[in-house]
C-alpha positions as CSV (number, residue, x, y, z in Angstrom):
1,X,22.0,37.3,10.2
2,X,21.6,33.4,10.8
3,X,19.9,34.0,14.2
4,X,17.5,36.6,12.9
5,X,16.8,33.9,10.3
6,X,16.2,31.5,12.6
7,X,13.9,33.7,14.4
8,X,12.1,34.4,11.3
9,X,11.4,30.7,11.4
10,X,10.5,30.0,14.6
11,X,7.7,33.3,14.2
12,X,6.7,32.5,11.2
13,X,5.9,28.9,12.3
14,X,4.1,29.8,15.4
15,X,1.6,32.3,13.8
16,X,0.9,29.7,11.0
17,X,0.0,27.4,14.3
18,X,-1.3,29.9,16.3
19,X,-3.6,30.5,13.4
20,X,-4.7,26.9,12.7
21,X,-5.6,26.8,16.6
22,X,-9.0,29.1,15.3
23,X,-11.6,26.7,15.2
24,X,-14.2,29.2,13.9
25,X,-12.3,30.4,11.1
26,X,-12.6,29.2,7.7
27,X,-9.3,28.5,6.0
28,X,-7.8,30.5,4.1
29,X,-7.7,29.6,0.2
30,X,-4.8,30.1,-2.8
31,X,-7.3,30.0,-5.9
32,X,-7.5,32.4,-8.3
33,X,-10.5,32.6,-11.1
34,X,-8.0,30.5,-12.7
35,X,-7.8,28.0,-10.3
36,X,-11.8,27.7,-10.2
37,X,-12.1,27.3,-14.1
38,X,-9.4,24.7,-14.0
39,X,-11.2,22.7,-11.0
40,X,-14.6,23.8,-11.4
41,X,-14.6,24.0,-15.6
42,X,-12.7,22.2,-17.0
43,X,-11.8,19.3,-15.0
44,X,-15.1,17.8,-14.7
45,X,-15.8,18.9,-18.7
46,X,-13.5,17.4,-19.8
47,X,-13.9,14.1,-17.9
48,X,-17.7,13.8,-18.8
49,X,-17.2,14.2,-22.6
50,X,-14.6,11.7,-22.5
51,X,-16.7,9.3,-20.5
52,X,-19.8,9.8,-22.6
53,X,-17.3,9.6,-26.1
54,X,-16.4,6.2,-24.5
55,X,-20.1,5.0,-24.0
56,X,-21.7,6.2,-27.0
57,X,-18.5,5.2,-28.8
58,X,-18.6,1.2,-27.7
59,X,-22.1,0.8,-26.7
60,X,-24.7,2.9,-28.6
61,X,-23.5,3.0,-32.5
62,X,-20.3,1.4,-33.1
63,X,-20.5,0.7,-37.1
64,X,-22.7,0.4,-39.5
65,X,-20.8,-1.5,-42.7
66,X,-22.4,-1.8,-46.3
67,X,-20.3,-4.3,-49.0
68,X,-18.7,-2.5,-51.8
69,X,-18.2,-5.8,-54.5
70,X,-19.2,-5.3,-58.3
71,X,-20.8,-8.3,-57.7
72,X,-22.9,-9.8,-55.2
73,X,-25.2,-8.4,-52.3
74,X,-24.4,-5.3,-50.9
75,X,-25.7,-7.3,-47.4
76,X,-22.7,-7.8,-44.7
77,X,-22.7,-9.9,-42.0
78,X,-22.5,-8.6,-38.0
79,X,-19.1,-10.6,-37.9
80,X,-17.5,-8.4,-40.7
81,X,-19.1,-5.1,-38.9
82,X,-17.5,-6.6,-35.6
83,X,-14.1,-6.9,-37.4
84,X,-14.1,-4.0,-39.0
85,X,-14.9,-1.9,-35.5
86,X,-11.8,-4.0,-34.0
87,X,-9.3,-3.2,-36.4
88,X,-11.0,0.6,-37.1
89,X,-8.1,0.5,-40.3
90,X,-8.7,2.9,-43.2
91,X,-8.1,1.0,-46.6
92,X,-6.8,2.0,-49.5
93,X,-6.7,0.8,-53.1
94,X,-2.7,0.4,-54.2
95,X,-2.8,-0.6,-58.1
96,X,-5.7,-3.8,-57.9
97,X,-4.7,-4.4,-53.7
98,X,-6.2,-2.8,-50.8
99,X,-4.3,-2.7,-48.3
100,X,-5.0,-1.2,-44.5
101,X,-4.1,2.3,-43.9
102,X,-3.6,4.3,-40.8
103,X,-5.2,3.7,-37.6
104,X,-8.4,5.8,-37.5
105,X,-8.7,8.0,-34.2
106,X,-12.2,7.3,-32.9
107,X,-11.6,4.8,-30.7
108,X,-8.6,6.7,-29.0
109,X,-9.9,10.2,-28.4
110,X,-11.6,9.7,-25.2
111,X,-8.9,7.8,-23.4
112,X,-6.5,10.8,-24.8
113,X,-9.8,13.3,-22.8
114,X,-9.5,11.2,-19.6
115,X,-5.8,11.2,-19.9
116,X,-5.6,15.2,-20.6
117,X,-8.5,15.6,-17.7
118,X,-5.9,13.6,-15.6
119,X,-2.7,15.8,-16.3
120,X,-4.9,19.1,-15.2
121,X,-5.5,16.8,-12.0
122,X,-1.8,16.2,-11.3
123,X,-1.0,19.6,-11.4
124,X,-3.8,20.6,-9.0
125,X,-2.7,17.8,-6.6
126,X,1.3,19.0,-6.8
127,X,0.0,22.3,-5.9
128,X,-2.9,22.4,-4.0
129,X,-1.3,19.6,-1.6
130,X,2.6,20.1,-1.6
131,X,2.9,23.3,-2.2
132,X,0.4,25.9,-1.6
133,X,-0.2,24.7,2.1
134,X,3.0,27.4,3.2
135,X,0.8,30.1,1.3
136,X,-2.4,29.3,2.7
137,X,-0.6,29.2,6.2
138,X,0.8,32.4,5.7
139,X,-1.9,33.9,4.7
140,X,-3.9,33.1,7.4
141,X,-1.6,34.4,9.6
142,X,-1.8,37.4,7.7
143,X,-5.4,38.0,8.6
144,X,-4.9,37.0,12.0
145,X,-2.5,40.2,12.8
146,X,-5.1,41.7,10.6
147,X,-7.8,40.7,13.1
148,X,-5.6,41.4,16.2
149,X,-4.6,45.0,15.1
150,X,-8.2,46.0,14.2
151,X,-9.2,44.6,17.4
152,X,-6.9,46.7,19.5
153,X,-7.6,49.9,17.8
154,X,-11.4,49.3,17.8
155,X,-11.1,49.3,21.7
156,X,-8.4,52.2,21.6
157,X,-10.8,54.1,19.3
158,X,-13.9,53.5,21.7
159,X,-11.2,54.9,24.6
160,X,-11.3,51.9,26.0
161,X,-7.5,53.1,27.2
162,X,-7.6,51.1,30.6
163,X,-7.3,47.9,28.4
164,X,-5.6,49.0,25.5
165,X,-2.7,51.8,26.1
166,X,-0.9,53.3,23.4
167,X,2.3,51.3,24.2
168,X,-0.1,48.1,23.8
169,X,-0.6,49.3,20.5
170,X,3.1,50.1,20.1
171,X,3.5,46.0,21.1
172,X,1.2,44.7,18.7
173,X,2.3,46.9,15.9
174,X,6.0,45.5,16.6
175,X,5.0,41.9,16.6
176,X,3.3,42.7,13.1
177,X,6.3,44.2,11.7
178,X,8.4,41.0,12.9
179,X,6.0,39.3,11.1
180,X,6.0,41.3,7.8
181,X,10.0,41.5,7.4
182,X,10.1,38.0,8.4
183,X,7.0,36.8,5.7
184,X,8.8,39.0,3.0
185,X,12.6,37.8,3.7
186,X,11.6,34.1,3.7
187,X,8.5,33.1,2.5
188,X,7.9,35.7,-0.5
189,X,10.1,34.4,-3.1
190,X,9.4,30.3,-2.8
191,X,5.8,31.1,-3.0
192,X,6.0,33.7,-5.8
193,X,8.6,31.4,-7.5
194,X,5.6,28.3,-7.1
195,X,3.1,30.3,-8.0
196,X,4.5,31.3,-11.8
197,X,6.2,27.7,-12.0
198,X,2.4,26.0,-11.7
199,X,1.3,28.8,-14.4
200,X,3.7,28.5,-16.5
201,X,3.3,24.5,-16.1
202,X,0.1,25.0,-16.9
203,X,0.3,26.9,-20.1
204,X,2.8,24.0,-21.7
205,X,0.5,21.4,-20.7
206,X,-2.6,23.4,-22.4
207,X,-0.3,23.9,-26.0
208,X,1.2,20.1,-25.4
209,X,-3.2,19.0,-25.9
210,X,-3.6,21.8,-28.3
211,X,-0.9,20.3,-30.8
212,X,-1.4,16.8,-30.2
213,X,-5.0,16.9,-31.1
214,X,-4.0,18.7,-34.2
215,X,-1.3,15.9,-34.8
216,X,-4.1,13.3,-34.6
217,X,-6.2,14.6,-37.6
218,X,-3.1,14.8,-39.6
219,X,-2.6,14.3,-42.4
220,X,-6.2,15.0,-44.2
221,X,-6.7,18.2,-41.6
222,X,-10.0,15.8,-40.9
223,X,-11.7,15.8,-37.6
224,X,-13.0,12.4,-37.7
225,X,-14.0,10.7,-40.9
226,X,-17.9,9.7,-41.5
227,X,-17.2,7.2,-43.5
228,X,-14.3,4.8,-44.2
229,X,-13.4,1.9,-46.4
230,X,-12.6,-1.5,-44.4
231,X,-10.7,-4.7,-45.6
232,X,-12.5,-7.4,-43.1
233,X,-11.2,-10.4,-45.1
234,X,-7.6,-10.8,-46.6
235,X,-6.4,-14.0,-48.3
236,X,-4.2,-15.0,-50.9
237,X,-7.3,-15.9,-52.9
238,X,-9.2,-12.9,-52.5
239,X,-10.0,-9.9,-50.2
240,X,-13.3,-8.4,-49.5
241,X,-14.0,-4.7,-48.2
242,X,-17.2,-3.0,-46.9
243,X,-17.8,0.5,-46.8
244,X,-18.5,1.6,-43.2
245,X,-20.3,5.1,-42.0
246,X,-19.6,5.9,-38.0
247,X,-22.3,7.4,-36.6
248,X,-20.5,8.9,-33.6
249,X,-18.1,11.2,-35.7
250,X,-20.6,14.2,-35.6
251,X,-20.8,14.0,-31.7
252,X,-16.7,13.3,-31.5
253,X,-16.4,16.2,-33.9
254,X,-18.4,18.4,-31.4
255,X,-16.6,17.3,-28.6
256,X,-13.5,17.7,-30.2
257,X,-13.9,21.6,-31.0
258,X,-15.3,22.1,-27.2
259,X,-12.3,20.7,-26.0
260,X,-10.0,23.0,-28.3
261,X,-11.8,26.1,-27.1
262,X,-11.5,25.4,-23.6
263,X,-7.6,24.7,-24.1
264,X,-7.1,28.2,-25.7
265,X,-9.4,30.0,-23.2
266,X,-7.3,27.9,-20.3
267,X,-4.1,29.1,-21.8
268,X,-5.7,32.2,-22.3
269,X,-6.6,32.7,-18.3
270,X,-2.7,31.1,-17.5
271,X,-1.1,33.9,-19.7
272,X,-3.0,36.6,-18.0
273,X,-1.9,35.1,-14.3
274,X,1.6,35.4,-15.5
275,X,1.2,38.6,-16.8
276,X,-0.7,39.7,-13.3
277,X,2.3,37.9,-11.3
278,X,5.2,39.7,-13.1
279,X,2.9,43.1,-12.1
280,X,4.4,45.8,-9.3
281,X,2.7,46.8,-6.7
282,X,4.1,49.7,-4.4
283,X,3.3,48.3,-1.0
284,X,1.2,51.8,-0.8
285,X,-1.2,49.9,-2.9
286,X,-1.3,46.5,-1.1
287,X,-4.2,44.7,1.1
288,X,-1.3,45.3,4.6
289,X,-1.2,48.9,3.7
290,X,-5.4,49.4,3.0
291,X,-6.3,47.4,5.3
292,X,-3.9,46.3,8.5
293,X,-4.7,49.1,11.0
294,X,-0.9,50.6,12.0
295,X,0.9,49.8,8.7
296,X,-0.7,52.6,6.6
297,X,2.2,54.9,7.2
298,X,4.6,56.5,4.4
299,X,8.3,55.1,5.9
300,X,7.5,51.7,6.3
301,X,5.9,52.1,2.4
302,X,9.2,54.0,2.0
303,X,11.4,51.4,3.3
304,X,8.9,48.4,1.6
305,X,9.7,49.5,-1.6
306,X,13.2,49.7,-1.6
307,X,14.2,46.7,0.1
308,X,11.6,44.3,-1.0
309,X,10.6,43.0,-4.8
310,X,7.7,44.7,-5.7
311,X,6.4,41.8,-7.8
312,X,6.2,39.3,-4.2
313,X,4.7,42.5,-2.5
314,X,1.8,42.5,-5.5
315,X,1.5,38.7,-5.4
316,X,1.2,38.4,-1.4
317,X,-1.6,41.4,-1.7
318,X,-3.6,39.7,-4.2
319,X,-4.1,36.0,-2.5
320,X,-4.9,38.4,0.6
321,X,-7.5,40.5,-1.0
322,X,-9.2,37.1,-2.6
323,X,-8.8,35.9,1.2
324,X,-10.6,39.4,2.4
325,X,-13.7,37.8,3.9
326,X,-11.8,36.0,6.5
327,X,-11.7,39.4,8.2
328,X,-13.6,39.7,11.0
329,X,-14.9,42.9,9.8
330,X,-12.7,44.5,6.7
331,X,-14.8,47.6,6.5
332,X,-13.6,48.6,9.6
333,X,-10.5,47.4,9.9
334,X,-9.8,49.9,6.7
335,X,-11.5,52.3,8.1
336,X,-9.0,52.1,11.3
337,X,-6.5,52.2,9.0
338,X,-7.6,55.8,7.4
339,X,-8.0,56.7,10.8
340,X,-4.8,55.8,12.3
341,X,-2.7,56.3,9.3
342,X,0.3,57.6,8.7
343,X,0.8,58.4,4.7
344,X,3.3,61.0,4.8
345,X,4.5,60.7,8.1
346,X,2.4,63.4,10.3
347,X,-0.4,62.1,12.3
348,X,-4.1,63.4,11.1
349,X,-3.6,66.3,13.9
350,X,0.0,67.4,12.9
351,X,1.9,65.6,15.7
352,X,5.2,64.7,14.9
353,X,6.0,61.1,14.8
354,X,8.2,60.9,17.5
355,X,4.8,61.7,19.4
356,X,4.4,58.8,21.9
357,X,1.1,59.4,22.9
358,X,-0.5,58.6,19.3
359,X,-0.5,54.9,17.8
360,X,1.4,55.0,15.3
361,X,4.8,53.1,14.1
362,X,7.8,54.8,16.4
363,X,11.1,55.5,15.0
364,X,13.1,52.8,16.8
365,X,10.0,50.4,15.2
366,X,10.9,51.7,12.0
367,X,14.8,51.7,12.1
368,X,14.6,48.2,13.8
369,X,12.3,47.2,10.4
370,X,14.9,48.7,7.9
371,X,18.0,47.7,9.3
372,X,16.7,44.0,9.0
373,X,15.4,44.7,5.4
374,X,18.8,46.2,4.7
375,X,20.8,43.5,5.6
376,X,18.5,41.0,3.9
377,X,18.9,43.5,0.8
378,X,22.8,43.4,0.8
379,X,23.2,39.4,1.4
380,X,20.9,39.6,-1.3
381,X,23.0,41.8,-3.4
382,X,26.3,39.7,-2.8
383,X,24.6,36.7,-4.2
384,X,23.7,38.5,-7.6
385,X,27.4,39.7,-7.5
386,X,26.7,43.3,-7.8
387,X,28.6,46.1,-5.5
388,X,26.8,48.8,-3.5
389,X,29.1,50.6,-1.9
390,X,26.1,51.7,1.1
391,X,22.3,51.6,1.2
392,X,20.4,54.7,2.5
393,X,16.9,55.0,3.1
394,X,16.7,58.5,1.1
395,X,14.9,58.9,-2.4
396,X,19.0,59.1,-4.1
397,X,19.3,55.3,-3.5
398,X,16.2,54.5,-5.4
399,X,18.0,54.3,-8.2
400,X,20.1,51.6,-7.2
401,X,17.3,49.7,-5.9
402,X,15.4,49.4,-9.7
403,X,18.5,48.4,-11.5
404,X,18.8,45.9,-8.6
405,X,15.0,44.3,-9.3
């Protein structure tokens, strides 16, 4: 097992380079639509409100401040307006004393929107740089085979059989397979496991902004005051207070209520990638059974299914079908699939599948494939420490398989 490991390695690292070493190609990507609304939406929303908050905040209208007295002018000076913006304290009236109150939040909330755009960037750095580079690589290497296969048949299929021989096909289909057991033993898991972590990550950052924004307007429930009362002057002898209006709280206000909705709708899109990761997908339904000419044939679905989590299969098949248009040409590499398929076994013209003269996957293909995924699924099974006394490929075994995902 720990030199078919090693081999998995070494394969799956030269089609990763193999594939980078296609100058043409554009590379393959890991976003989802909620990838793009975190990098296209709400990154850069978020960071212009909270630069504009800042700007309109310190340099258009900071405060306008009116005196309060029984007696006297109502007229205050620019250095008490000053003061008052600096200290940005609410008073309040104890007996015949003001004294200052809490710390009002205008001058904080757009650092806390920079700060909040800034988390969202972390998390796209951790993934986008340190950890989705395996998937990406993977993935292309996906669509090369892809590429390859659909190449071969196309010539096969034009009998073009002086250059491409059904024991050509046989090769390449073999080399795919080596791939696929290798891709689904090693890589599936760590990149599925990412994957939910960054969702998940993403979703407790998203509530972690939600409440403290909340927390901020406590204890009044008041998204920004309009007007507050200011002590500028306090000295044993006396104190003086102005009353002072801010003219920016309507446009904090707005801002603040964007931001809230885009939070919820962020969480919102998170929640419905986790729900779409813990999905299963019979590998029947999957972009290397639709579309990989070859690997539409009902044992290797068969044996896909009973050896391999469902959930990394349905994961794997969605970042390929958002990857699609990297094909060279999808429509007919489906289309070769159809052709060439195998769904329940049979050939389109009846042959049997031990037929050598039709490209399809050969039995020794197939038994070499599922003795590999059968050892991966008992090492497997030891380290959950649960006992199966044998694994068969036969539909009586499925039900050990289920209770084992």
């Amino acid at each position: 097992m720990s030199s078919l490991l090693w081999f998995c390695d070494l394969l799956l690292v030269s089609s990763s380079m193999g594939n980078a070493c296609i100058s043409d190609r554009r590379e393959p990507s890991a976003d989802s639509y909620g990838d793009k609304l975190v990098k296209y939406v709400t990154i850069p929303a978020v960071s212009l409100l909270g630069m504009i908050s800042l700007i309109v905040l310190y340099l258009v209208d900071k405060v306008s401040c009116y005196g309060n007295g029984i007696s006297g002018s109502n007229f205050v000076g620019p250095e008490a307006e000053v003061r008052c913006f600096n200290n940005f304290r609410l008073a309040t009236l104890q007996g015949s004393k003001w004294t200052e109150g809490r710390q009002l939040m205008h001058k904080f909330f757009p650092i806390l929107l920079l700060c909040q755009s800034l988390s969202f960037v972390v998390l796209l750095i951790l993934w986008f740089w340190c950890l989705s580079r395996d998937l990406t690589d993977q993935i292309g290497s996906v669509i090369h085979y892809c590429d390859n296969l659909t190449d071969y048949y196309r010539k096969y299929d034009k009998g073009l059989r002086k250059n491409v021989t059904e024991a050509t096909l046989h090769r390449e289909i073999d080399n795919c397979l080596e791939f696929l057991v290798c891709l689904l033993m090693k890589k599936a898991k760590k990149l599925y496991m990412l994957a939910l972590i960054k969702w998940a990550s993403l979703i407790l950052i998203c509530f972690a902004w939600f409440i403290g924004y909340f927390m901020i307007i406590l204890p009044d429930l008041i998204v920004f005051e309009d007007k507050f009362v200011c002590l500028y002057e306090d000295v044993p002898t006396s104190q003086k207070t102005a009353e002072c209006t801010i003219p920016t709280s309507n446009f904090l206000r707005a801002v603040w209520y964007i931001n809230q909705v885009l939070l919820g709708l962020l969480a919102l899109v998170a929640t419905f990638q986790v729900i779409e990761l813990c999905q299963r997908k019979n590998f029947s339904s999957s972009f290397f059974y639709r579309t990989m000419p070859g690997l539409q044939d009902g044992r290797l679905a068969e044996c896909v299914d009973l050896y391999y989590n469902p959930r990394y299969v349905n994961f794997l098949s969605c970042v390929c079908d958002t990857n699609i248009n990297l094909c060279t040409d999808n429509g007919l590499s489906k289309s070769l699939a159809r052709k060439y398929g195998a769904p329940d076994g049979w050939t389109p013209g009846k042959q049997t599948i031990v037929d050598k003269h039709y490209p399809v996957i050969q039995p020794e293909q197939i038994q070499k494939f599922r003795q590999s995924s059968e050892d991966h699924f008992r090492k497997k099974d030891v380290k959950n420490s649960k006992t199966i006394k044998t694994v068969k490929v036969h539909p009586v075994s499925k039900k050990n398989h289920e209770k084992f995902w």
